[in-house]
ZAZA-260058 format. One record per residue (C-alpha): x, y, z; residue in three letters. Coordinates in steps of 0.02 Angstrom, whole numbers, plus 50000, padded with zeros to 5 digits. Example, Ala and Ser with C-alpha at 12.3 -4.5 7.8 and 13.67 -1.06 7.14 Angstrom:
# residues 2
R     px     py     pz  residu
R  50615  49775  50390     ALA
R  50684  49947  50357     SER
This chain:
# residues 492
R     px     py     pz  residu
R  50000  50000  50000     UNK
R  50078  50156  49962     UNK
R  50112  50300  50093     UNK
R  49985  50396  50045     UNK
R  49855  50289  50022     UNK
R  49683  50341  50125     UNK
R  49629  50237  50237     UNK
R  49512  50237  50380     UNK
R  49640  50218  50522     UNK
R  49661  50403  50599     UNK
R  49845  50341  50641     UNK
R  49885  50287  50451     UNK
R  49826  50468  50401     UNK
R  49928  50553  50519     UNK
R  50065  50460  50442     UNK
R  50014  50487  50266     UNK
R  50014  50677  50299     UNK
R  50173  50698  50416     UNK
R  50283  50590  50258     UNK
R  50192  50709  50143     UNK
R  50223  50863  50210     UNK
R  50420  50806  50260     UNK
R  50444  50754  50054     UNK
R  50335  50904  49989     UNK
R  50177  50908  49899     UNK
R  50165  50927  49713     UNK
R  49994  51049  49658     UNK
R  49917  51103  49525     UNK
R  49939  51291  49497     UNK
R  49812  51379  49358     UNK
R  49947  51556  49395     UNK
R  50114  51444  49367     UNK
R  50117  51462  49209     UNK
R  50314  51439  49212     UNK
R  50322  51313  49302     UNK
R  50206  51198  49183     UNK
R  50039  51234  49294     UNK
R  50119  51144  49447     UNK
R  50194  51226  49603     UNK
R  50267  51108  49763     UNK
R  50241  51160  49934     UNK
R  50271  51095  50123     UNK
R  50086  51151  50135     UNK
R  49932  51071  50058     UNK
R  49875  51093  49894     UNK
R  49726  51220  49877     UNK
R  49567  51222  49766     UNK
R  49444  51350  49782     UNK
R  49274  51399  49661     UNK
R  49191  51600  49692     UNK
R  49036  51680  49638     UNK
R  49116  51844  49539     UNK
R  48983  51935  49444     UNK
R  48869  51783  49428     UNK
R  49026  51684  49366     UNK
R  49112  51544  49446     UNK
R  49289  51579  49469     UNK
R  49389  51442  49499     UNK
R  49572  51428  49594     UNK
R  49679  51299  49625     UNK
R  49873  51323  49687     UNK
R  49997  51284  49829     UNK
R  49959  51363  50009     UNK
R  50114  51374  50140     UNK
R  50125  51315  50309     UNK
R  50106  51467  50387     UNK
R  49949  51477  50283     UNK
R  49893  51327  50329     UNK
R  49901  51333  50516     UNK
R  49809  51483  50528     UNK
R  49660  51372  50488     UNK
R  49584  51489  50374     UNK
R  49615  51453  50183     UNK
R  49530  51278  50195     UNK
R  49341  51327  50233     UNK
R  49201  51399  50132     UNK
R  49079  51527  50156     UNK
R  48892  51448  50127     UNK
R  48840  51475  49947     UNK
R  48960  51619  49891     UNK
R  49138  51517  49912     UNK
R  49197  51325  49908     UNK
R  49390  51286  49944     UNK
R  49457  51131  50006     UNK
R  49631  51076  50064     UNK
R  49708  50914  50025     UNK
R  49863  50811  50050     UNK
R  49932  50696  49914     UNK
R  50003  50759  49739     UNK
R  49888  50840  49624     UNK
R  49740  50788  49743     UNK
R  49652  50968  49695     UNK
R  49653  50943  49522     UNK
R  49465  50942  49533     UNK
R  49322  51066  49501     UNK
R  49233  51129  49638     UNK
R  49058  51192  49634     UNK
R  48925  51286  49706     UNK
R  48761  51222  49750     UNK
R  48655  51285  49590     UNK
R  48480  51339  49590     UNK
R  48320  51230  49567     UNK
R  48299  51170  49386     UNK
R  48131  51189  49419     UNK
R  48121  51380  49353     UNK
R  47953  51453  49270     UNK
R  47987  51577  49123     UNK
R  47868  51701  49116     UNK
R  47841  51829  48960     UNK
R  47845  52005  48954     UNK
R  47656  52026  48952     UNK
R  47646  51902  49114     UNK
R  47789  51989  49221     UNK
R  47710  52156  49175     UNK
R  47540  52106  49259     UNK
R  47609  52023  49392     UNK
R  47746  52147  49433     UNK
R  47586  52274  49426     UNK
R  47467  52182  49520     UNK
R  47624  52172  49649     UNK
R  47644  52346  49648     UNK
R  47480  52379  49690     UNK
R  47437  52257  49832     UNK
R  47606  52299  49928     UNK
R  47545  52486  49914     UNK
R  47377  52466  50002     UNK
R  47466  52324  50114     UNK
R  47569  52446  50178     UNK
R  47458  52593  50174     UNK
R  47338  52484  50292     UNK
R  47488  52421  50400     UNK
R  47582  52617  50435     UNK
R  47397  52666  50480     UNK
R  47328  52528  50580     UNK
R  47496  52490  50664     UNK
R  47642  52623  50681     UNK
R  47713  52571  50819     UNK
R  47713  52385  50787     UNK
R  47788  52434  50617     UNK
R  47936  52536  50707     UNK
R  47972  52381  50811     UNK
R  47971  52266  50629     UNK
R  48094  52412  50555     UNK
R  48219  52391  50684     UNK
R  48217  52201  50703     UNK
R  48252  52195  50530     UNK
R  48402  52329  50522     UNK
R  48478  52243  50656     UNK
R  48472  52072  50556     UNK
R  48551  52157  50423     UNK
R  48698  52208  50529     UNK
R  48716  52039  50565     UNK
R  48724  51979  50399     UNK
R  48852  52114  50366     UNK
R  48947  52076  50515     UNK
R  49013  51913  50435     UNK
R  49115  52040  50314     UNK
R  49173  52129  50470     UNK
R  49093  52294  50397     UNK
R  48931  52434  50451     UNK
R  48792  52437  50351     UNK
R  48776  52621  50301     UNK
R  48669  52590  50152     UNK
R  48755  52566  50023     UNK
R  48793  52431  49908     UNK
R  48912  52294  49950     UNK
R  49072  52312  49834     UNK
R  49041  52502  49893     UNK
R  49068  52432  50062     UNK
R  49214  52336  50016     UNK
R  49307  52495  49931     UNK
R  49245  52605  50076     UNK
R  49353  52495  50211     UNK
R  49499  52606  50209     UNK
R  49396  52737  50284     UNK
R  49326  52623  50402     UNK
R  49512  52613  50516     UNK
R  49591  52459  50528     UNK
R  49516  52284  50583     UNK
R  49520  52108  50511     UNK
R  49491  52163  50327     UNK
R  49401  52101  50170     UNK
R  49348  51916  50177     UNK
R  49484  51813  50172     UNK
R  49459  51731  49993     UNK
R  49442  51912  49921     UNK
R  49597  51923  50023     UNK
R  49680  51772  49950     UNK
R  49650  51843  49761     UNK
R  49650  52018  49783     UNK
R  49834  52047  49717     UNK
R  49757  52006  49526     UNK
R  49635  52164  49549     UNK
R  49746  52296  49609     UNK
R  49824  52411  49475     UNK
R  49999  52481  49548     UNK
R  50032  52657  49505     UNK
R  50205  52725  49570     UNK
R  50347  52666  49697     UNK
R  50312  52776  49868     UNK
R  50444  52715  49975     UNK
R  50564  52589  50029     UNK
R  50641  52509  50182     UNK
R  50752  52365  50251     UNK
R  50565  52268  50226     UNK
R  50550  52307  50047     UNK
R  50438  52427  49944     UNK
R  50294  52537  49969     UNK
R  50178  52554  49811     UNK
R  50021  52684  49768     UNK
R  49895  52559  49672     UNK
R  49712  52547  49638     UNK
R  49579  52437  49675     UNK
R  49386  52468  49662     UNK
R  49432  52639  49589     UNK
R  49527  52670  49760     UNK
R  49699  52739  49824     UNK
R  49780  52612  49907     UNK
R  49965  52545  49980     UNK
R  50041  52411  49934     UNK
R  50171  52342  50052     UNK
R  50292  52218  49962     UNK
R  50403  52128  50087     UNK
R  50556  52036  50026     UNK
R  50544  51850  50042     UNK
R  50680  51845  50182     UNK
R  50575  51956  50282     UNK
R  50413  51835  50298     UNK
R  50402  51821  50458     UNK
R  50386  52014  50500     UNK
R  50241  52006  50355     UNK
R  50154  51872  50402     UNK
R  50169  51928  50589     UNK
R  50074  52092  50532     UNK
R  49948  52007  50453     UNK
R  49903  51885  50583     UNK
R  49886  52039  50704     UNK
R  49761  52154  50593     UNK
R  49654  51980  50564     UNK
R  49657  51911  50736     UNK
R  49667  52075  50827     UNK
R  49479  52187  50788     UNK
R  49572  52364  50771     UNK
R  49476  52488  50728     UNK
R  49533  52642  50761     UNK
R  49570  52823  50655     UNK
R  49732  52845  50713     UNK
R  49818  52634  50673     UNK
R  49842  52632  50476     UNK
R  49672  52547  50396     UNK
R  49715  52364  50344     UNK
R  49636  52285  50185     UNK
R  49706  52127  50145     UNK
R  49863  52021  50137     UNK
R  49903  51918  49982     UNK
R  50063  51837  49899     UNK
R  50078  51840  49708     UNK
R  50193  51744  49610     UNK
R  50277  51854  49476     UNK
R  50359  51703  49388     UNK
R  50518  51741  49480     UNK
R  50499  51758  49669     UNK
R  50347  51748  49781     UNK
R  50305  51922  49846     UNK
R  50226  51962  49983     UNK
R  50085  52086  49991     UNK
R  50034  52171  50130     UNK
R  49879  52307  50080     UNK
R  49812  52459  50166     UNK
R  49726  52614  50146     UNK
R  49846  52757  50064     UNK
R  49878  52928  50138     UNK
R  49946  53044  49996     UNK
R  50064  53144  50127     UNK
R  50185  53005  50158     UNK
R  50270  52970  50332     UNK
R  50290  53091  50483     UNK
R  50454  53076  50438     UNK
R  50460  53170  50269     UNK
R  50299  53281  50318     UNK
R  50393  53385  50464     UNK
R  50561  53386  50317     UNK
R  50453  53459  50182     UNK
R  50331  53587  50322     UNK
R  50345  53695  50483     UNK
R  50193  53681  50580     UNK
R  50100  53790  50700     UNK
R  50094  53758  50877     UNK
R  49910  53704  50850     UNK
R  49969  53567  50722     UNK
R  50104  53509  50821     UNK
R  49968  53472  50952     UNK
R  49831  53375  50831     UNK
R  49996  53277  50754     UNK
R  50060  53229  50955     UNK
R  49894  53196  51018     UNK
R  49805  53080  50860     UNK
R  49988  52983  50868     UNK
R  49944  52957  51066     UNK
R  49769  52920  51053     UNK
R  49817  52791  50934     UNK
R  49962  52713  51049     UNK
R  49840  52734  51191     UNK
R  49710  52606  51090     UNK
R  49868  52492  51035     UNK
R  49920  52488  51213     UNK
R  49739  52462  51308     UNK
R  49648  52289  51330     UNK
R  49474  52277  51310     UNK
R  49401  52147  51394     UNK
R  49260  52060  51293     UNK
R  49191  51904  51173     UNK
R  49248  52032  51046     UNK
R  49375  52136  51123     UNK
R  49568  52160  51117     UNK
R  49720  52108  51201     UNK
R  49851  52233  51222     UNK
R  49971  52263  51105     UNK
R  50176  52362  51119     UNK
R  50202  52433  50947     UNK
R  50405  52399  50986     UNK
R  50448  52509  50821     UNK
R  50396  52706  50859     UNK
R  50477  52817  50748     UNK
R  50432  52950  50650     UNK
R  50452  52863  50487     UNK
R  50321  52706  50563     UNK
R  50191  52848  50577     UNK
R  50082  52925  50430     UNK
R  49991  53078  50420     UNK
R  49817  53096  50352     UNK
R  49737  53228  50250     UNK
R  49667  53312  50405     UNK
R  49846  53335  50465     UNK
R  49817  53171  50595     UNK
R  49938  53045  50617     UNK
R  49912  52848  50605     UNK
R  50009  52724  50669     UNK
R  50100  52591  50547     UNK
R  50197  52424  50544     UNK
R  50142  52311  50653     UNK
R  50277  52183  50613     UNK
R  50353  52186  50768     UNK
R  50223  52201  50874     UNK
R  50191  52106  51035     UNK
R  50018  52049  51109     UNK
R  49961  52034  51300     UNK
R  49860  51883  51332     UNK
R  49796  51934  51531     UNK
R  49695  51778  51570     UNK
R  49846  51672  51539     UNK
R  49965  51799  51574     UNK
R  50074  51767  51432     UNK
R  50159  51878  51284     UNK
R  50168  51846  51111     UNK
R  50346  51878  51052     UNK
R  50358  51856  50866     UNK
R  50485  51749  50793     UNK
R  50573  51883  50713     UNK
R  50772  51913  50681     UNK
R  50732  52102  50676     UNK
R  50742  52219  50817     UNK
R  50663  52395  50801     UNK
R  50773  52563  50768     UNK
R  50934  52600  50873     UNK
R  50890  52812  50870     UNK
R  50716  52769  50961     UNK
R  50776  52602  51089     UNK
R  50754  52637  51259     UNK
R  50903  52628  51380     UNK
R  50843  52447  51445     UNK
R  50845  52377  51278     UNK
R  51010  52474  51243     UNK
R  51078  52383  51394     UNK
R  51007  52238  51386     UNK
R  50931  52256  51548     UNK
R  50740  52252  51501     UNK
R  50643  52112  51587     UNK
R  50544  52017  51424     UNK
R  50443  51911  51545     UNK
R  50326  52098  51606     UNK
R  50216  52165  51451     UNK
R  50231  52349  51543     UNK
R  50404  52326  51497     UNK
R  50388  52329  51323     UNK
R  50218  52492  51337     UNK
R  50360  52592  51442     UNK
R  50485  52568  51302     UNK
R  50352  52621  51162     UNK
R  50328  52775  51298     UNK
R  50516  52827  51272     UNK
R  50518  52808  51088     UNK
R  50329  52923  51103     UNK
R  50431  53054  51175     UNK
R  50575  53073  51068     UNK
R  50460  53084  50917     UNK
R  50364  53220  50994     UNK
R  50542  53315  51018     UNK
R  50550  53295  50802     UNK
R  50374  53367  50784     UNK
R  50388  53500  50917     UNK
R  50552  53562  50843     UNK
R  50452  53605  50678     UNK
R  50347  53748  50762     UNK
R  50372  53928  50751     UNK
R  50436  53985  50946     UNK
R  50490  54147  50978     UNK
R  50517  54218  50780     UNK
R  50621  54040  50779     UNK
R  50610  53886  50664     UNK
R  50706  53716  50708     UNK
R  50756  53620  50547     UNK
R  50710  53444  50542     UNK
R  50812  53322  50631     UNK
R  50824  53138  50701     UNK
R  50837  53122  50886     UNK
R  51008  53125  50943     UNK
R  51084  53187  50770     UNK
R  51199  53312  50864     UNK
R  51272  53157  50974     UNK
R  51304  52991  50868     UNK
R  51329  52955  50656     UNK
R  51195  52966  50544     UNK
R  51170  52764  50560     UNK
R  51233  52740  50756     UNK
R  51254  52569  50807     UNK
R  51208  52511  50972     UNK
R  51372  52529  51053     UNK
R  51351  52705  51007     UNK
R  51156  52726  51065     UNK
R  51232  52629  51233     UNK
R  51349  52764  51268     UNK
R  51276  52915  51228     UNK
R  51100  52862  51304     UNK
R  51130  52741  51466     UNK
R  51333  52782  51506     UNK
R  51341  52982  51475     UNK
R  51141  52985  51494     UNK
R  51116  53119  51389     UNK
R  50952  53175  51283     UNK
R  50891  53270  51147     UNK
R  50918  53468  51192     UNK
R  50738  53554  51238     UNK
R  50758  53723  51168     UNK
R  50743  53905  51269     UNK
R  50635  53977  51167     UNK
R  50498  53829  51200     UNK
R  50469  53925  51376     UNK
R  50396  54084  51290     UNK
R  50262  53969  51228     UNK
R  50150  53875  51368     UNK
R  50103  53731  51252     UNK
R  50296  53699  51206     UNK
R  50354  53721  51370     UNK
R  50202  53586  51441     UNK
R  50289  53482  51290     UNK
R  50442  53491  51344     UNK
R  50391  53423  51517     UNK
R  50300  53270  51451     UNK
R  50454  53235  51343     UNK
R  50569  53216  51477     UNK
R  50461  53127  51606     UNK
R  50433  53002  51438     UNK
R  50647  52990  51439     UNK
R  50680  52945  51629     UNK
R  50801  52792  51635     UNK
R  50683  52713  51747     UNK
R  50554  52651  51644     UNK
R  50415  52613  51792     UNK
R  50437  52815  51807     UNK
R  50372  52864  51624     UNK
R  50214  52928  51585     UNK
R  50072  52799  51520     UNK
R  49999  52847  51353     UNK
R  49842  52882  51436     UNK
R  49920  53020  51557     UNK
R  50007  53075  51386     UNK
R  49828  53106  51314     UNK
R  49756  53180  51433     UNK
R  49887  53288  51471     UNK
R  49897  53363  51288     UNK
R  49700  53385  51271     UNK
R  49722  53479  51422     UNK
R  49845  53609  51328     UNK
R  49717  53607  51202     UNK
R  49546  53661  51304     UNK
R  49655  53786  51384     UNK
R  49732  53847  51242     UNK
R  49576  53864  51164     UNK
R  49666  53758  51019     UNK
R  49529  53668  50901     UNK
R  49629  53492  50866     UNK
């Protein structure tokens, strides 16, 4: 019998699977076309059959282990998706389907659907004249009842129902704020729909793209294969984490496309025209009114990141680990949203455990805290790793803050610390300059002719104490700032 022959012993199939999985599994692939319409894979092979536009659209490929343990790729969704996973070579070179409509279908002329469609017409109109009349208040009761069964209908696609027509929903997530996305097979295909316009940005991850979709601006994230882990970390924390929040970048799908060459990996969100924080304060000055909306959006949103909600559908908490000025975007209304997530570290309270991704990248040496400089952080507390996203908080203020007019005087931009070590400092640098000579970035004089600046100032250095269990929370930051703001009389 061979090794991967089915059979109804649970123990054989284990077996089966485990030699299939060490060997690798041959699949067909309808996208490979270089590779004669087969791709291998330590996986499963994958077949899958949508409804697009009344037409069945049918997939079958390779999906990865990482794909495959997150136990999502290998179930439908009732009558508008079928996919299956399977285990032996070629096993999904088969055709799915949907379940089709009765056969049993009366066709009706245009003289018969004319009368009926009128006689319709007219006996919903006095049904419902007799029924708003007779019974308002009953009818109320029916109106809600069935707008909240809507929602729930909706709520499978993890979007509101504000009227409008579904694919409307779909291109209207990126103003939604981030959450778990578009369903995941939309997900899984979405790469073949998106039109990319112009390279944005790169980084040590790879490339950011401006692209289309549904006549939409969005980003397209492309992470270099060696970085998988820091992509497929982000991903699994927008889908398994419900964020929804204006100020944390608004996710909209992850996908990997094969370009015949290399597997890349897509990671896509909504797009904000004015780039980073980074290149925003290089290219403006602000006032000291937009220095205050930029700090205190880019707090509120660390203050969500940070807090747990306790729920069926609520939210551990999460350390960003990576806050920096180039990790934050700003938004047409001059707001700030938080971005990559790939290093990001989740709180789970009940068991009191933290997930620490697998990942051979550490965040930036200009923003590390002195116990991570040091080594001396203790990875085993999660208010470690909130109190070093604190420090990082307050240096990035110091780079927006600098950027306002104080006393007839304008700060070019710089990095934190840019007057201390090189213009890429290693850590042996960061270590001397930050924990041995304990030194920070200079708060200017001229900040204490303004109130707001010098109230800044403060905050920044209470978020820079060595002792981390002395810093600020992001909470105390907020309120704090929307303090300046009332009494100000600053509209932010």
């Amino acid at each position: 019998m061979s090794p991967r022959t089915v059979c109804p012993g649970s123990a054989l199939i284990l077996l089966t699977v485990a030699a299939t999985l060490c060997s690798g599994l041959k699949c067909v692939c309808l996208l490979c076309e270089n590779t004669n319409f087969t791709c291998q894979t330590e996986g499963a092979c994958w077949a899958a059959v949508m409804l697009t536009n009344g037409k069945e659209e049918v997939v079958q490929s390779c999906i990865s282990l990482p794909e495959l343990n997150a136990q999502v790729f290998c179930h439908g969704s009732n009558n508008i998706t079928k996919r299956e996973c399977c285990f032996s070579d070629f096993c999904n070179n088969r055709t799915l389907q949907l379940p089709t409509a009765s056969p049993n279908i009366i066709h009706w002329g245009l003289v018969e659907l004319t009368i009926l469609v009128t006689v319709l017409i007219c006996v919903a109109s006095v049904a419902s004249m007799l029924l708003i009349c007779a019974c308002h208040g009953r009818h109320s009761k029916y109106k809600k009842a069935n707008q909240q069964h809507s929602e729930e209908l909706l709520s499978e696609y993890n979007i509101s129902n504000s009227g409008k027509a579904l694919k409307e929903l779909f291109c209207d997530m990126s103003a939604s704020g981030s959450g778990s996305g578009l369903p995941l097979l939309v997900q899984r295909t979405i790469a073949r729909t998106i039109v990319i316009q112009k390279l944005v940005g790169k980084g040590r991850f790879g490339e950011v793209w401006h692209g289309k979709w549904c006549g939409e601006d969005v980003a397209v994230k492309i992470f270099s294969s060696r970085d998988e882990r820091s992509w497929f970390r982000e991903a699994e924390v927008y889908q398994t984490v419900m964020l929804r929040h204006e100020n944390i970048l608004g996710f909209i799908a992850a996908d990997n496309k094969d370009n015949g060459t290399w597997t890349q990996l897509w990671l896509v969100s909504e797009y904000h025209e004015q780039g980073s924080l980074f290149h925003y304060l290089n290219r403006n000055s602000i006032t000291v009114a937009g220095m205050l909306k930029l700090c205190l959006s880019l707090v509120n949103g660390l203050v969500h990141l940070h807090m747990e909600i306790v729920g069926t559908k609520g939210k551990p908490a999460i350390a960003h680990r990576d806050i920096k000025s180039k990790n934050i975007l700003v938004k047409t209304n001059e707001t700030c949203a938080i971005a990559d997530l790939g290093l990001a570290v989740t709180h789970d309270s009940k068991l009191n455990t933290i997930d620490i991704p697998l990942n051979p990248r550490v965040g930036t040496k200009r923003y590390m805290a002195p116990e991570i400089l040091d080594d001396s952080m203790n990875m085993h507390i999660f208010e470690s790793f909130k109190r070093a996203d604190i420090y990082s908080l307050g240096l990035v203020c110091w780079e927006t803050a600098r950027r306002c007019t104080a006393g007839g005087v304008i700060d070019e931009h710089q990095l934190p610390y840019y007057d201390m070590v090189p213009s890429d400092p290693t850590i042996e640098d960061m270590r001397k300059v930050v924990c041995d000579q304990k030194l920070r970035p200079n708060i200017p004089n001229q900040w204490q002719s303004c109130e707001a600046l010098r109230v800044m100032g403060r905050i920044m250095r209470e978020c820079w104490y060595a002792n981390s269990t002395a810093r600020l929370t992001a909470l105390r930051i907020k309120k704090t700032i929307a303090q300046i703001c009332i009494e100000e009389d600053f509209k932010v």
